[in-house]
N, C-alpha and C positions, 0 to 999 in steps of 0.2 A: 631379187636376192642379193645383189651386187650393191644396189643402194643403200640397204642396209646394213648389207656388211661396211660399206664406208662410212653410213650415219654411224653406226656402231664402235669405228674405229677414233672418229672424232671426237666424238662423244671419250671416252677414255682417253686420250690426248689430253685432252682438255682439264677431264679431274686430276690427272698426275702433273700438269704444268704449276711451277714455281717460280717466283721473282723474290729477287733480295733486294734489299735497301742498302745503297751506301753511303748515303747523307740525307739529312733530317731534311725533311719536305713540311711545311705549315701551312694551314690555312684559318682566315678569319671570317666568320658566316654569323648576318646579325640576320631578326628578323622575328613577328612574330610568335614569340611561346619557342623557339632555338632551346631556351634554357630552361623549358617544361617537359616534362620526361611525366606520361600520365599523370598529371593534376601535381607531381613534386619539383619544385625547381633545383639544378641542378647548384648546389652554393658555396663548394669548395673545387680546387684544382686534384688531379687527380692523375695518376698515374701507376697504370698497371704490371701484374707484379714481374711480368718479365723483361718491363722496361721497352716496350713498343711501341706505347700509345698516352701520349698526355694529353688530356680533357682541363681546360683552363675559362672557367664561366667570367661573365665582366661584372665589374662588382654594380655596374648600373648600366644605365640606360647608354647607348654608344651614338647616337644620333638626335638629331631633333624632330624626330619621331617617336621620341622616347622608346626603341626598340632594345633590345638586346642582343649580345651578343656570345659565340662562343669559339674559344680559339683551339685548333684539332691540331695536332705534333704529333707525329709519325718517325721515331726515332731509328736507326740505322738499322738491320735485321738480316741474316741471312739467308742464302735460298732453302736450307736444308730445315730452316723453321716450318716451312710450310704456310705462313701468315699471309699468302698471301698470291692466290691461284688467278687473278685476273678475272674478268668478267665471264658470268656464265654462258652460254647459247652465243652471245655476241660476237665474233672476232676479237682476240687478243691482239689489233697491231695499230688499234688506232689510240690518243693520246687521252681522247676526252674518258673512254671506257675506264682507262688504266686510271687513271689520276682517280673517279669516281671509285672503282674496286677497291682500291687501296684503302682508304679509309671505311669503307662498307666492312672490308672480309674482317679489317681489326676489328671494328667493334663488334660483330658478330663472333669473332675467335672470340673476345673477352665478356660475351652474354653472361655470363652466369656472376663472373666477378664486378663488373659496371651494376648489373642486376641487386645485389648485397649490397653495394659500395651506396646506392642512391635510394635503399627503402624500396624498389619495383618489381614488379616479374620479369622474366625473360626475354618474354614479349614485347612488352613495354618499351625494353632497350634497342630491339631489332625492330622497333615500329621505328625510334627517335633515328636509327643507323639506316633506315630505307631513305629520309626523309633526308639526310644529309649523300646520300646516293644522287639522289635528286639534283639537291643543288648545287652541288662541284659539276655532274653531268652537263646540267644545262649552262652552267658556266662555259665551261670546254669548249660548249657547241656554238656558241657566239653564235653568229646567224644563221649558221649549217638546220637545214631542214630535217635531216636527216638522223643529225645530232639530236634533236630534240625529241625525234621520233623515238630513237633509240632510247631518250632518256625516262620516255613518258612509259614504254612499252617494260623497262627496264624495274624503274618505280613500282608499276600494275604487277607483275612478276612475286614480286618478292612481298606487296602488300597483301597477295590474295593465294599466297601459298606458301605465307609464312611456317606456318603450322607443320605442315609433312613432307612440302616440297624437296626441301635438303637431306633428309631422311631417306627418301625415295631415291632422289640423285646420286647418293652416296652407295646406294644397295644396288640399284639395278641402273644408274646411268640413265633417268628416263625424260632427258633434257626437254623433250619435243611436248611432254605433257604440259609443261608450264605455259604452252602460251593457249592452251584451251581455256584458262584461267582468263583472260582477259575477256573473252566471252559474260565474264561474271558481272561484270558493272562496270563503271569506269571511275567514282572516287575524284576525288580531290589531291593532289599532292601539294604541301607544306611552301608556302612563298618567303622560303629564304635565301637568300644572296650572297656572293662571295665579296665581302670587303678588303681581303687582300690576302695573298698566296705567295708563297716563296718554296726555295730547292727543286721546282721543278723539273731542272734537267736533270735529277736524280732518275724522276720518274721514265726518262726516254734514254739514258743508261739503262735501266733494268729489262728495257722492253729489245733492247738491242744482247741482252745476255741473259736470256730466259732458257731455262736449263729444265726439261722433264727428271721430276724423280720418280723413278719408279722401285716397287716394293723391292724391298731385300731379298728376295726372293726369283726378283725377276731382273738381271741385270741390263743395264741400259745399250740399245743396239751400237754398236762402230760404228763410226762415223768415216763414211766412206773419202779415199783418197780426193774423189774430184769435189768434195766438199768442206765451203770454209770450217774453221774450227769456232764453234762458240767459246769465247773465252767467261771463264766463271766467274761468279759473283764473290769476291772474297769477304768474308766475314767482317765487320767493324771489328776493331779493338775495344774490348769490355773489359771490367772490373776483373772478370772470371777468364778474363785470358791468360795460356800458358805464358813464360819466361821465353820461349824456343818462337813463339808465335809473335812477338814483337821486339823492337829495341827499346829502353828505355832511356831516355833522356830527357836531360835536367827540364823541367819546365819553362816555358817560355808564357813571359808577361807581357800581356798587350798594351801595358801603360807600365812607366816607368813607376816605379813600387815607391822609390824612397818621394816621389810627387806627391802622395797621397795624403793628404793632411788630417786626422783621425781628431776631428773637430766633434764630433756626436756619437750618442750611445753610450759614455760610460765604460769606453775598451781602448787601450792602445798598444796595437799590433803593429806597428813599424819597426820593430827589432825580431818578426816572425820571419825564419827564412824556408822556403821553397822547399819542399822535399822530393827529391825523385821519382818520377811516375804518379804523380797525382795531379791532374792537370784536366780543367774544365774547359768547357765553349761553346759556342751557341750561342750565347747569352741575346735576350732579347727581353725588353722592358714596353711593356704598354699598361693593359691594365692594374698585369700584375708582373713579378719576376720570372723567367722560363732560362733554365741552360740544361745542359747536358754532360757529362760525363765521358770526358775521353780515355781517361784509364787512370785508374788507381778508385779511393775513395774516401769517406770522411775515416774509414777503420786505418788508414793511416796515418792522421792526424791525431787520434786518441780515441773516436768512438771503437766501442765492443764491439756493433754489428750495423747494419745497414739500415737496420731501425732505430738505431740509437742517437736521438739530439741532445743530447744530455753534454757531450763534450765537443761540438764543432760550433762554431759561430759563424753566419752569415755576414758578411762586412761589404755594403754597398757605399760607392761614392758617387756625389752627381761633379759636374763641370761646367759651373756658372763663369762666365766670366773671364774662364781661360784657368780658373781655377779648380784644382781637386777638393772636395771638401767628403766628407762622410765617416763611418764608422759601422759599429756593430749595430743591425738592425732586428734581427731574429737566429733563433737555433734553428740548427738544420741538421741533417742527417741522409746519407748515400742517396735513399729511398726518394726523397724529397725534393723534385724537380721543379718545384715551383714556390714564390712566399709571395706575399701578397704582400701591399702597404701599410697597413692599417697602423703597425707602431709610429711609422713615418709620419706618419698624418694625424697621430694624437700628439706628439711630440717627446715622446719614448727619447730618453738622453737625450735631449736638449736638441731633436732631430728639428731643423726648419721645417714647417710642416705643407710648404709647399714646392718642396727641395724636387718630388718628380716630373712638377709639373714644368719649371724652372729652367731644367736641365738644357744643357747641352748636349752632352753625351754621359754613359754610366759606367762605370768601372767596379768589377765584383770580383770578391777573394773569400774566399772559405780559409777561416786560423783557429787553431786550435785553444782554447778556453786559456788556456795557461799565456799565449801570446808566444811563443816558441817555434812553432809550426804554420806552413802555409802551403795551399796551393798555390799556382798559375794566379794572375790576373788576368781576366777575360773583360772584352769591353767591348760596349754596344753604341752606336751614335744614331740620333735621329735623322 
């Protein structure tokens, strides 16, 4: 009776535990069929609609195995989202679980909309999201035996009780059923690889301030005297933050603005100045473009709404040479966390068409149509 009671108690622990994000964490994972999501390939960048998770496919092959690839961004989140409870059955305190959870619970939070978004069923998306479970896990686990075990057992879980497993856990907490399931076969899991990863010690900050929410209805026990204090995960600053909840100041440019020489594209924003609170970063350039949003948005440079490209302009520079050179390359809009090359590389205003390949480092500003208005300069170097 007693065992139970404490299976019982963990078990509920466990569903009510939360982790926040407080810096974007990336990964890059090539490999065969990565970018096949049942029989459709996955062929634009994509990010969801609450701004948690960018899906970024390579426009080709990344190796000389002609494989693919595809790059997973996990954007800053609070604990109180709930986005993101850690591994199920397994202990919450080792590094390899957490890194894998993290990406798994998102794209299963965002099944239905990834699901729409790529022509699939639901299924489909939480088969591609077990498979990438997989290969951050065994990443993690570098020679650890046990890592692997964990990861193989972890994979078998979630492939073969896709269907009601979660359903079940959620209603009656009935953790201990899923590993009867492994009894069922054993399957193949997907040989893909991590090609490269970054903000990871976000992820062992969060494991070090992991906060149980429990129902509104039940409020969270005191934390007794002779016990340290978990200090909380505090919220990134978004777009939709109050005035009371941040300071706003002037932007700050990671390249000297008036350096930038607006040689391509047909636009010249060098008389655009800065505006308060609207200030990008992250930025990061491989296949394609990737930044993030520190606070404000393109709605204060002139777009109407966070869907709106119609009045911001994308303005990349590269640095050949020791030189700035670039200009306006695409519209963009709040929503829109990634653009991809392809003007660049047809020669869109008189763009050098091998200008990303060329580069030194890259320097991006978001200006307003009219050339009056700007963000931050954000800037990435190889």
């Amino acid at each position: 009776m007693k065992a139970g009671q404490k299976v019982f108690k963990y078990i509920k622990a466990d569903n009510e535990m939360s982790y926040g994000l407080d810096e974007e964490v990336s990964v890059s994972l090539t490999g065969e069929d990565v970018t096949l999501v049942a029989c459709r390939f996955i062929e634009d960048a994509l990010t969801t609609a609450d701004g948690s998770l960018t899906i970024v496919p390579s426009d080709g092959p990344v190796d000389e195995d002609l494989r693919y690839g595809v790059c997973l961004v996990a954007h800053p989140f609070p604990v109180e989202s709930r986005l993101w409870n850690g591994p199920d059955v397994i202990a919450n305190n080792q590094y390899r679980s957490m890194l894998a959870s993290l990406f798994h619970d998102l794209i299963w939070e965002h099944g239905d909309e990834l699901a729409k978004a790529w022509g699939v069923t639901k299924q489909d998306v939480l088969r591609w999201g077990d498979g990438v479970l997989y290969a951050l896990w065994m990443y993690a686990s570098e020679d650890s035996i046990r890592g692997r075990i964990e990861a193989r057992v972890a994979w078998q879980v979630c492939e073969y009780s896709r269907g009601w497993y979660h359903k079940v856990k959620k209603i009656l907490g009935l953790h201990c059923l899923a590993f009867a399931l492994l009894l069922a076969g054993c399957g193949t899991p997907p040989d893909w690889t991590v090609a490269e990863i970054s903000g990871t010690n976000a992820i062992h900050r969060a494991m070090g301030r992991v906060e149980v929410v429990a129902p509104a209805a039940e409020p969270p026990e005191a934390v007794q005297d002779d016990e340290p204090a978990v200090a909380p995960v505090v919220a990134p600053v978004t777009p939709t933050a109050s005035a009371n909840d941040q300071q706003i100041m002037q932007s700050a440019d990671e390249v000297d603005f008036s350096a930038l020489n607006w040689s391509w594209g047909g636009f010249n924003g060098k008389n655009a100045k800065p505006v308060e609170g609207v200030e990008i970063g992250s930025l990061k350039v491989s296949g394609n473009l990737t930044y993030k949003w520190v606070r404000g948005g393109c709605e204060k440079l002139g777009a109407t709404s966070r869907e709106d490209a119609d009045h911001t302009l994308a303005c990349l520079f590269v640095r050949i040479g020791g030189k700035w050179q670039g200009g306006k390359f695409d519209w963009i809009s709040t929503s829109r966390l990634s653009r991809d090359f392809k003007n660049v590389r047809d020669g869109y205003g008189g763009w050098r068409k091998d200008a990303i390949e060329a580069a030194e480092a890259y320097a991006f500003v978001i200006c307003s149509k009219d050339g009056k208005r700007r963000s931050n300069v954000a800037m990435f170097a190889k």
